[in-house]
N, C-alpha and C positions, 0 to 999 in steps of 0.2 A: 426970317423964318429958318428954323434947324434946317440940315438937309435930311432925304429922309434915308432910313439904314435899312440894307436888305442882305442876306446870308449869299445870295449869289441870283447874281442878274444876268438872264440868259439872250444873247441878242441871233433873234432867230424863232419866228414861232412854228414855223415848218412841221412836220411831223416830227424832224428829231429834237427839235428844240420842242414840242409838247410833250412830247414823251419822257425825255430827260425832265422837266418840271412835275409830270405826272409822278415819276419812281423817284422823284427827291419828295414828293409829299406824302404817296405811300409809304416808303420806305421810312419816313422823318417821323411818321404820326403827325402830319403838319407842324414840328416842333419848329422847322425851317423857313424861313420869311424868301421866298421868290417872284424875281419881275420876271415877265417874259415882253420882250420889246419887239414887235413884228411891224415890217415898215407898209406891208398890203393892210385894208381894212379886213378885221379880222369879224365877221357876222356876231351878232348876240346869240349865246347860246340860250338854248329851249331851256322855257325855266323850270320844267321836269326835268330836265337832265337827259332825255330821251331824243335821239335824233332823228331827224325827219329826212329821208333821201327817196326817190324813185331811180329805181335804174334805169341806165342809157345805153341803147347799143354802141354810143360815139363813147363813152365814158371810159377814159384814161384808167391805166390797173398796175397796183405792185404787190409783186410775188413775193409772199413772206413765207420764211423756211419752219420749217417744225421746230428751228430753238426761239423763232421772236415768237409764235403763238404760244410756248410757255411765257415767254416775258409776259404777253398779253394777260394769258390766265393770272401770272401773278398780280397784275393790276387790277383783276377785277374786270377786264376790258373784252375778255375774248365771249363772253356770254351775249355782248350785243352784235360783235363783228359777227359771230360765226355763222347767221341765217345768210351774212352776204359773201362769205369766204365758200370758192370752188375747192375742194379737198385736189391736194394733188397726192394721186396714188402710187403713181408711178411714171418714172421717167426716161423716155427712148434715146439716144445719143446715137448719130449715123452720120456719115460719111460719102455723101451723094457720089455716087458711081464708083463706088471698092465694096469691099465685103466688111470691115469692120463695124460694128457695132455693141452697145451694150444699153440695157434693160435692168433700170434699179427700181426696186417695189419696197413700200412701207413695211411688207410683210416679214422683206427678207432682214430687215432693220428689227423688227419685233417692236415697230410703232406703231401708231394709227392713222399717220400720212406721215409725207417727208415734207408737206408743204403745203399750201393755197394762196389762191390767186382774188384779191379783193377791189372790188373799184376807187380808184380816191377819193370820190366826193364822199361813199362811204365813209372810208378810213379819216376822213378829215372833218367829217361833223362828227364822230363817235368820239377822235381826243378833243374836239373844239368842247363837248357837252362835257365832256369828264371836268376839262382842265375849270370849265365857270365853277365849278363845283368842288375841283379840287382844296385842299386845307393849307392856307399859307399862298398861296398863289395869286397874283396882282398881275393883269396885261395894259400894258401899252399899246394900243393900235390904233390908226398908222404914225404908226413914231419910231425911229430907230436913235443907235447910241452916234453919239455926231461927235464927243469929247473923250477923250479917254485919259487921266492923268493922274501916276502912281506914286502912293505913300507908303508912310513903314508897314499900316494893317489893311493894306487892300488899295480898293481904286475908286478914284472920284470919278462919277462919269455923268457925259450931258447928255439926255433924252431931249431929241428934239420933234416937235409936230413934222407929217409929212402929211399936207394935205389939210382940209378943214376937218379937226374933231373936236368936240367941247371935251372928251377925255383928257384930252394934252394939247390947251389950248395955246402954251408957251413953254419956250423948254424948262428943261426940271434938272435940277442938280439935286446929285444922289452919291450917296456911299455903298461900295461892296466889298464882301470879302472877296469873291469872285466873281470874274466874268467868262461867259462861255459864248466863245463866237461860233455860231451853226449857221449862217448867211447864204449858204450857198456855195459854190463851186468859185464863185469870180465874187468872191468877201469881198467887198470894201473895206469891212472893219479888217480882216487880215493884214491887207494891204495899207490901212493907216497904221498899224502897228509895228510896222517894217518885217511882218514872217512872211518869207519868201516860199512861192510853191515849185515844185519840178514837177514839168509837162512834158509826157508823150504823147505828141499826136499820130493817130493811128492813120491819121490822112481816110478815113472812113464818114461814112452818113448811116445814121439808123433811121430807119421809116417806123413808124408806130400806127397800128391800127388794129381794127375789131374785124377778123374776120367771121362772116355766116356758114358753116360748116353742112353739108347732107346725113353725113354720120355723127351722131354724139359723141364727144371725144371721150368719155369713161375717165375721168378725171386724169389722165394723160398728158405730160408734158412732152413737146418733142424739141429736141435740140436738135439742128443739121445741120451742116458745112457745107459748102457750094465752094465752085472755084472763085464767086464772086465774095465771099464773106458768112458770115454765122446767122442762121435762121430760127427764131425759135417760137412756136404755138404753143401759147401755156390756157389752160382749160379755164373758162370763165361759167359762172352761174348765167340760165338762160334768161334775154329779154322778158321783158312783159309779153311779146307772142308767144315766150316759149322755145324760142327760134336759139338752137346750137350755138354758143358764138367762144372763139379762140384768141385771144390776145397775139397779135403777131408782134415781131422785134425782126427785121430783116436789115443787115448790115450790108454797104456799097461801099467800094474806093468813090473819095469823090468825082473821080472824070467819069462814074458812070453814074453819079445821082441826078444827075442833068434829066437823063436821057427816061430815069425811072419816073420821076415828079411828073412829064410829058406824059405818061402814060394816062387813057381812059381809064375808069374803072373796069371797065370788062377788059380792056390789055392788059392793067396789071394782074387782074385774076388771074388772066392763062398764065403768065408769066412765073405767078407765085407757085401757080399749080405746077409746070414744068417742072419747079425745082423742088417744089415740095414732096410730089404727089400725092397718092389717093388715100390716105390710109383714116385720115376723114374724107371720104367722098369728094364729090364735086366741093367745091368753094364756090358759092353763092351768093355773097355779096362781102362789099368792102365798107367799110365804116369812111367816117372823117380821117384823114392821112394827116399826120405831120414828121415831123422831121428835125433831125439835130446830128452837128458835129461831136466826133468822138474822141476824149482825151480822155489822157489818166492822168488826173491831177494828186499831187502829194504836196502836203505841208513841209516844207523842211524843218518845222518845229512845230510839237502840240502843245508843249504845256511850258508855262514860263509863270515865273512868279507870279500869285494872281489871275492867270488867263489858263484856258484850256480850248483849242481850236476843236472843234468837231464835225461831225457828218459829213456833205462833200468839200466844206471850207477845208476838210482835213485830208480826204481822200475820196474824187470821186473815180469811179472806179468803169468800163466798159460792163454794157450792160448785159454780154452772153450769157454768165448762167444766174442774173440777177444776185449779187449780193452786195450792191450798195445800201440799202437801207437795212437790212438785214446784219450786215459788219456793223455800220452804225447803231443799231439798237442794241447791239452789245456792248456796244463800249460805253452808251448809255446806261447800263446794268450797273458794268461794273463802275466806272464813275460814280454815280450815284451812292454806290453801297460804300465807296470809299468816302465820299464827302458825307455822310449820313455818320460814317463810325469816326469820322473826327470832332463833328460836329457834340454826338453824346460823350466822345471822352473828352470836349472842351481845347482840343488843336484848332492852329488857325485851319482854316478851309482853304484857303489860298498859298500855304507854305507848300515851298518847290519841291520839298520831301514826299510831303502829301501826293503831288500831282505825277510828280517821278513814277511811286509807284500803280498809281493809277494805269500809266504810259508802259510800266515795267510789266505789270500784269498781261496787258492786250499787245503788247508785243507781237509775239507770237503770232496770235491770229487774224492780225493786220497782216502780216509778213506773207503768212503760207495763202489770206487771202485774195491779197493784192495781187499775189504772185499768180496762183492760179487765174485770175482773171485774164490777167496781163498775157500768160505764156500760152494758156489757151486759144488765146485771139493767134499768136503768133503760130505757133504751131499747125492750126487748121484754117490759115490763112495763105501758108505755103506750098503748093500745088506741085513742088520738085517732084520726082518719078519716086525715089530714092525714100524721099520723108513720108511721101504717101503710101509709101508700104508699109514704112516703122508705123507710122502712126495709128494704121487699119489693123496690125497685129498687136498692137497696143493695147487697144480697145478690144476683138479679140479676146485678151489672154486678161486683160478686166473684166469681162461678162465670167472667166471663169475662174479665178483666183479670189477667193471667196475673202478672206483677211482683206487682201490689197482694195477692195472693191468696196468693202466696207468701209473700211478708211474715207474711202473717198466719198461716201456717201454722208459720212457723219461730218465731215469740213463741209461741204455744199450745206450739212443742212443746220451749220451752227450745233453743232452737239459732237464734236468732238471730247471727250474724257469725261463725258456725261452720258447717266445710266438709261437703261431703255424708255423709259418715261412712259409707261404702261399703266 
């Protein structure tokens, strides 16, 4: 039996490996033949194409910036997100016990938010239903790539079953021009292909949960600094009660994540309230808690002949002001428009020229976003007398330095050298 031939086989169906299959068929007119190989079982999507969710107060959420809700628009996608997507209108940055602060609003941007905050079961039946539908698009699930082995026009690779599916009852040998490893943060496929990543570990725990708020946060994000680590409540759409509820992100060294997991729910409340305070009211209840160690992980290479590493396979990033998936959906943009415009001028997909400039392009805003992720943790993570002044006058003189402020607003929010989008 032939093997079978595909324009670029994505291993990863995660959100950014959907995505990136969604904007290579948008963008292609389906001209483009795509696998996507996810190794969880991936549900049948609704055969209207309409996705079916009830919201959770426990239910997990990612903050997407005002430039991936264009990407969304452009696919077509932001018209079913948007009844679940919290508008973020504006966002607080404070410095628990100095005076520094600053206050960025959509308005002073000449947007119509800088951001919102969506649940993932959401977000992940909207691209699950898109992608059954999309044009050019084949999944594998649960099956992942298990071979990978390169010729002159691309790569042979083996799809192997994980689990029982009559989908991929035995493995499959296949050809592509490209392959895109999206896996995760701890690739295996990275790591079978010998790309090495550099880790910093922040020696940190983030706790994640849903907190119940007395005040409605007014679509509000708050960013704080504590001497213990970076706090952030980003605004979520209410329960089926109705009931206020805030997305928390609280960062610990880990010799104190011990001590926080120990905590009741009503300890941790006072706890979170201490540092939080009142500015939503009481805090009221706590959702399901979980937890995870904090690195920054980097690819030491994204793109090599035929391969392109992505999303946290590439760089996962610390999650203070959320722009891991948010970096990643851009590079997804642009990727995509780059293998789309090779593909109609008849270039290989897989040539290292192609992928170079792919790599050449997001430079930049890998660089400046990495960086701010990274320096940011560093910076309001250090409690010296000395740094804690610069930094509180820093912030300061950003609430009023209208140019610089805006800058910074248009990096957070993926719209740097792009126009007011009014």
């Amino acid at each position: 039996m032939p093997e079978a031939r595909f324009d670029v086989v994505i291993a990863g169906g995660g959100m950014v490996g959907a995505s990136l299959a969604l904007c290579l068929s948008q963008l292609g007119g389906g001209a483009l033949k795509v696998l996507v190989v996810e190794r969880f079982p991936m549900p049948a999507a609704p055969a209207d194409g309409i996705p079916q969710y009830r919201p959770s107060f426990d239910a997990r959420s990612t903050a997407l910036s005002y430039g991936s809700q264009l990407i969304f628009q452009r696919l077509g996608l932001w018209s079913q997100l948007a009844p679940h997507v919290c508008p973020i209108h504006q966002v607080h940055v404070s410095d628990r016990g100095h005076f520094g602060s600053v206050a960025m609003t959509a308005a002073e941007q000449g947007w119509p938010v800088l951001g919102g905050v969506v649940e993932n079961p959401w977000l992940g039946s909207v691209l699950l239903g898109a992608l059954g539908q999309a044009a050019g698009v084949e999944v594998r699930s649960p099956a992942s790539v298990s071979g990978v082995g390169f010729r002159q026009n691309g790569v042979a690779l083996t799809i192997s079953p994980d689990g029982q599916d009559a989908s991929v009852p035995e493995p499959e040998m296949l050809q592509a021009e490209l392959l895109v490893i999206a896996d995760g943060a701890n690739s295996g496929l990275r790591q079978q292909l010998g790309i090495e990543a550099a880790t910093n570990d922040y020696h940190q725990t983030a706790f994640i949960a849903n907190i119940a708020t007395e005040k409605p946060h007014g679509g509000c994000a708050y960013e704080r600094f504590t001497e213990y680590g970076a706090l952030a409540m980003l605004p979520l759409t209410a329960d089926q009660q109705g009931q206020s509820r805030s997305a928390l992100v609280w960062t610990f060294a880990q010799g104190q994540a011990g001590a926080i997991t120990a905590l009741s729910d009503d300890d941790f409340l006072a706890r979170l309230q201490a540092d939080f305070g009142f500015r939503l009211g009481r805090l009221l209840k706590v959702g399901e808690r979980a937890q995870f160690p904090l690195k920054l992980t980097q690819a030491r290479e994204q793109v090599r002949r035929n391969v392109v590493v992505m999303g946290n396979a590439a760089h996962s990033l610390h999650p203070v002001a959320g722009q891991g998936f948010n970096l990643a959906l851009r590079d997804v943009a642009s990727l995509a428009e780059i293998v789309v415009g090779a593909k109609q001028r008849g270039a290989a997909l897989g040539a290292l020229a192609t992928l170079e400039r792919y790599q050449a392009g997001q430079a930049t805003d890998q660089w400046l976003t990495t960086q701010f992720s990274d320096r940011l943790t560093s910076v309001f993570g250090n409690r010296h007398p000395m740094l804690s002044l610069a930094r509180n006058m820093g912030l300061a003189a950003l609430d009023i330095l209208t140019p610089a402020k805006a800058q910074f607003v248009a990096q957070t929010a993926g719209m740097l050298g792009v126009g007011s989008g009014r």
